[in-house]
N, C-alpha and C positions, 0 to 999 in steps of 0.2 A: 708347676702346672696348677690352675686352675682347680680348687673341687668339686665334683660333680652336682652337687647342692647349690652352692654361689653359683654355677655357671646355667641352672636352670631358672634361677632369679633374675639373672640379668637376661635371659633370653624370653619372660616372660613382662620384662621392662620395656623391649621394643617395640612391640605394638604399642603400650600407653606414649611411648616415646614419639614413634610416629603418627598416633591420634593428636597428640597437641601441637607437635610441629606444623600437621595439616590445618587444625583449627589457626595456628597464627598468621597461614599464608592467607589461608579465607580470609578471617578479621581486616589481613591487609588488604586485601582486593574488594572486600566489602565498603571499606571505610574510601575507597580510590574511586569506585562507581557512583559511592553516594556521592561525593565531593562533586565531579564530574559532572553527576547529573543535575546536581542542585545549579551549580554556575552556568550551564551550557543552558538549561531549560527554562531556570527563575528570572532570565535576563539581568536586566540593572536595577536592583534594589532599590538604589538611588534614587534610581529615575518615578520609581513608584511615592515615592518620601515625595518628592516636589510633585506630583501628580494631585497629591491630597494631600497638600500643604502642610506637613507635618512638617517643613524645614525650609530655609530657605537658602538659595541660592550657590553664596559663600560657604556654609555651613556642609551644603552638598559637594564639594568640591573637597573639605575638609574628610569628609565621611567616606567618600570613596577613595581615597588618599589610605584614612585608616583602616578600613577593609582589603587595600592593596588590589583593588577593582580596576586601577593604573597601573599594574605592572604586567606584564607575561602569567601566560596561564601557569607555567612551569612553578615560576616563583611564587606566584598563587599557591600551588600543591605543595612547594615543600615548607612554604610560610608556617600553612595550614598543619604539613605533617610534625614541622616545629613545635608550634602552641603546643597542638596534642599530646605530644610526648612530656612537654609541663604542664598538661593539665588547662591548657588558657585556651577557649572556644571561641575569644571574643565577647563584643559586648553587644546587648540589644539593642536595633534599630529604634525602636519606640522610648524603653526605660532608660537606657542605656546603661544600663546592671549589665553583670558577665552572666556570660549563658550558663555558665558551669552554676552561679547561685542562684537563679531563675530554674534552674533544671532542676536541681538540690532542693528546693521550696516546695516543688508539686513531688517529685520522685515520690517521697512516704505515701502517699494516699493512692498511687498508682501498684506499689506495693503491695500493701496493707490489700489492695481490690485483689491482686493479681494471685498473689499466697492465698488464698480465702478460695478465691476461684478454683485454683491449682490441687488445693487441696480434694474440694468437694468432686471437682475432676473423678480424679482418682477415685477417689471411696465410692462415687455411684458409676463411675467406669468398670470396677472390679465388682460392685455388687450387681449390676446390670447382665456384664457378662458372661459370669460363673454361674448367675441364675439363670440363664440363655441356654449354658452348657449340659448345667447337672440336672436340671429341671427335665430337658427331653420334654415329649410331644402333652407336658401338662400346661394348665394355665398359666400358671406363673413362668413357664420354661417360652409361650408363646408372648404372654405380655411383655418381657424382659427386652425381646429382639424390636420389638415397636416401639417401644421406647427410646432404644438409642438409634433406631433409624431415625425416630424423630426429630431428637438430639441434632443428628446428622447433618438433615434435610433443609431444616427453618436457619434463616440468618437471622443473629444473635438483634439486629435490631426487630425482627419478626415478635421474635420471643421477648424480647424488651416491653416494646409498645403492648404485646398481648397479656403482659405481667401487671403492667402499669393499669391497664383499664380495669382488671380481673381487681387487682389491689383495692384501686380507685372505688369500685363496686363495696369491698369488703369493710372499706373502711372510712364509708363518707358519713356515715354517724357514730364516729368511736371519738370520745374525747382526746386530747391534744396527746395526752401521757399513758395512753392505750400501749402496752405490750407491740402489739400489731402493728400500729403506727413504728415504733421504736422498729422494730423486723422490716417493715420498708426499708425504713431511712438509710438501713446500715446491713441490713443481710441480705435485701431483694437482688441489688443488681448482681450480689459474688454468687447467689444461688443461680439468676438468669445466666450467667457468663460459663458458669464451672458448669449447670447441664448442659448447655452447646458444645462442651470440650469433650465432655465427656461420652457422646455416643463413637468417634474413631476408635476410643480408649475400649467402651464396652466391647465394639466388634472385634478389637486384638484377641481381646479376651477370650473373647466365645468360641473364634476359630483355633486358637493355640489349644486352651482347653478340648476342644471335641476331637482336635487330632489326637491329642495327650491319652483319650480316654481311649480310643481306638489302637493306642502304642500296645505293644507284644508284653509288656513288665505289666500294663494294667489287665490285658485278657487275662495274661496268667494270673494275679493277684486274684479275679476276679473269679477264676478256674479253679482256684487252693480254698475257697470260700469268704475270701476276705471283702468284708460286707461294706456299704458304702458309709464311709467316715471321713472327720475331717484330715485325720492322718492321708487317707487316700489319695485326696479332692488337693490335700495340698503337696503330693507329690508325684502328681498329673495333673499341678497346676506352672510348677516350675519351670518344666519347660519352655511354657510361653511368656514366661517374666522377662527374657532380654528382648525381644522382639517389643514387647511393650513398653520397658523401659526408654528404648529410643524414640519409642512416641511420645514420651511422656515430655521430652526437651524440644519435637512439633507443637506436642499443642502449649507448651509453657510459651513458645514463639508466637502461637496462635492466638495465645492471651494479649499477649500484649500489643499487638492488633486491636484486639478485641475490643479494650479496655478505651480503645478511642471511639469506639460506636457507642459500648454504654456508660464511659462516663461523660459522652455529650446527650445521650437518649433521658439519664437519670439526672443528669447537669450536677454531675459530682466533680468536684477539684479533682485535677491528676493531669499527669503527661499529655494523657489523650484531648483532650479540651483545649492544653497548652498549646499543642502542636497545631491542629485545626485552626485555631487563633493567627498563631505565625503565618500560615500558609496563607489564611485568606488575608491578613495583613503585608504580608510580605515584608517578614519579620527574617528575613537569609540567615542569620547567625542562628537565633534558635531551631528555626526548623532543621540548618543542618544537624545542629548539636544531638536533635534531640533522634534524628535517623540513623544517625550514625551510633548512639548509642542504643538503638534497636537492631543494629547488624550486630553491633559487639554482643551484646545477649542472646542473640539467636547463636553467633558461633560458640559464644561460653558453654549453653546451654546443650548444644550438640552433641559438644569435644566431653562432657560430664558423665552425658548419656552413655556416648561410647566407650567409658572409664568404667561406667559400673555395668554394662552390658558384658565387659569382658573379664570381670569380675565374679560376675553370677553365671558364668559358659565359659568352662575350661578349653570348650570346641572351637570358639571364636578366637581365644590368645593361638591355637596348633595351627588354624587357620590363616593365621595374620604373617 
């Protein structure tokens, strides 16, 4: 028989077990729509190449041949689910590079934006809305909420362009190797993108917090005399950390979105630029590569959330 120990371990394995099983069904049905919808909607690739003379003729006949744009759609999808599985996305219509090293060349600096962002998310998401919460009917308890409504409200190219002129203002007589210049160049757009994320993040916050402080363990705490501290604050802040943390794998999804508004707004290298590029080119192999590699990250990111959501909620593994 089984001892009671191990067999609470393995029963506390099945939820993780069927969170990531679920994420690999998504991933597949993700990767099956994008396909789907890129071949059904993008029409003939090809046909775009000889449109704007970027090939000719024979060449075109060749190229649809090696795209498999001559076979059944079927054999199309499992071509494609082929590659995938080694890794081979095809090659660029334009460069004729494989998508996977064309992808691989921008991915860092879409990164490097995305982490920065993700980050800064975070930290003025939790600062925004614990000071929303604890604050109550004071200044700083009212400014905190306007803030991340605002966050909210404005799309990231709003806030883009409104960064850029403000900057533009701050910095049209500062010499070339100005501090401030250097803080554009390289911290404007992960600050303009990570405040965008981060007002959903502060409102988690604020609402999980206020119910937390209204819970029976805080009256009482508050009844026995125990005064406000950050002992307190951070165990009537707990509570609303797994409901947050599964936001935090939205807006990491949100980013990377994002990241194609401001690294064309700020005309910085990255995915986001790349992809726009393909699309108005009609570039079929990268743009797929590069959506389908945005479904896979959104499901990665999810199935993560939901890992450590039922890690920090002993209620959500009884639940599951």
């Amino acid at each position: 028989m089984v001892p009671v120990p191990h067999r609470a371990q393995l029963a506390a394995l099945v939820p993780a077990a069927r969170r990531v099983l679920e994420g690999l069904v998504t991933a597949w049905a993700a990767i099956t729509l994008t396909f789907l919808a890129l071949r059904l909607s993008a029409g003939d690739p090809v046909a775009s190449l000889l449109a704007q003379g970027a090939t000719t003729p024979a060449r075109a006949e060749a190229l649809r041949h090696e795209l498999g744009l001559d076979r059944p759609l079927v054999e199309q999808y499992t071509g494609y689910l082929a590659g995938l599985a080694r890794g081979k996305l095809g090659n660029s219509l334009y460069t004729g590079q494989p998508v996977e090293r064309v992808i691989a060349s921008q991915f860092p600096a879409t990164l490097q934006l995305g982490l920065a962002s993700l980050t800064i998310a975070v930290l003025l998401g939790l600062l925004l809305g614990t000071v929303g919460a604890w604050s109550g009917n004071t200044l700083p308890g009212r400014v905190a909420p306007a803030l991340s409504g605002l966050a909210t409200s404005l799309p990231v190219a709003t806030t883009g362009v409104l960064a850029l002129l403000l900057f533009g203002l701050a910095v049209r007589s500062a010499p070339r190797g100005d501090p401030l210049v250097t803080f554009g160049r390289t911290a404007l757009p992960a600050v303009v993108l990570g405040y965008a994320a981060s007002g959903p993040f502060a409102r988690a916050i604020q609402s999980g917090l206020e119910g937390s402080l209204r819970a029976p363990f805080v009256l009482a705490a508050r009844a026995r005399g125990v005064r406000r501290s950050l002992r307190l604050l951070w165990h009537a802040l707990r509570p609303s950390l797994p409901p947050a943390v599964s936001l935090i794998a939205l807006e990491a999804a949100f980013l990377f979105s994002g990241t194609v508004v401001t690294e064309t707004v700020f005309s910085r290298p990255g995915l986001g630029r790349l992809l726009i590029r393909a699309i108005l080119q009609g570039d079929f192999p990268i743009a797929q590569g590069i959506v389908g590699l945005a479904a896979l990250f959104y499901v990665g990111s999810q199935v993560l959330a939901d890992l450590m959501a039922l890690g920090l909620d002993p209620r959500i593994r009884r639940a599951s």
